[in-house]
N, C-alpha and C positions, 0 to 999 in steps of 0.2 A: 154953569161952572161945575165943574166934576171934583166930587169928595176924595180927595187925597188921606183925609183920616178914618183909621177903620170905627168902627164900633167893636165893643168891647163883647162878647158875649160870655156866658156864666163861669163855664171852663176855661176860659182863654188863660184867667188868671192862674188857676191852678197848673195849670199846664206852663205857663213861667215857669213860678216857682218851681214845679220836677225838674226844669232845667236846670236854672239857677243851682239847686240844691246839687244836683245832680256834678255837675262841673265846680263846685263846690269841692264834694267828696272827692273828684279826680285831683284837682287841684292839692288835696291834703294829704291824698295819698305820694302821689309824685314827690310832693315834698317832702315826706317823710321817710321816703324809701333811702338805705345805704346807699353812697355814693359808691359807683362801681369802680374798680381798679383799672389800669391801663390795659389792654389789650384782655381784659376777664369777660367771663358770661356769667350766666345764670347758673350756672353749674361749676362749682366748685370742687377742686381734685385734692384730695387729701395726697401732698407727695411721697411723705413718708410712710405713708400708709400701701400707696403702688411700689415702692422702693422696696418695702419688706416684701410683698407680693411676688414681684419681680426674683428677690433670693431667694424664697422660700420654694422657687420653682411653680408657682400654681400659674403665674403669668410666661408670658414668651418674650424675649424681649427681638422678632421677628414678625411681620406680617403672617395674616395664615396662610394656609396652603390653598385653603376652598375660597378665597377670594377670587381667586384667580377663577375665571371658566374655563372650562376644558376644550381644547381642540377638539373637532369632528374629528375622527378617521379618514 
């Protein structure tokens, strides 16, 4: 009859628990993290902050020019 239960060796248990712990910490983090807004990322855009940019001229409110690549001749 073949052993279907393992033996236990010294590490094995330690090495649980990392997990355990481990998925643990992800668990608390996840949880804890702000709930993100509708269509938002990780990046957040100050708009009044672009908005003054925008009048103050430092920004374009146009694509750039060097986006574009140049035709060969």
């Amino acid at each position: 009859m073949k052993r279907w239960r393992h033996h236990w060796h010294r590490g094995d248990l330690g090495f649980v628990g990392l997990v355990m712990g481990t998925l643990v910490l992800i668990g608390l983090v996840l949880d804890t993290a702000p709930t993100p807004q509708q269509g938002s990322s990780w990046r957040r855009i100050d708009l009044q902050q672009f908005r003054a940019y925008l009048d103050e001229g430092r920004l374009s409110d146009h694509e750039a020019t060097w986006y574009h690549p140049k035709e060969a001749p």
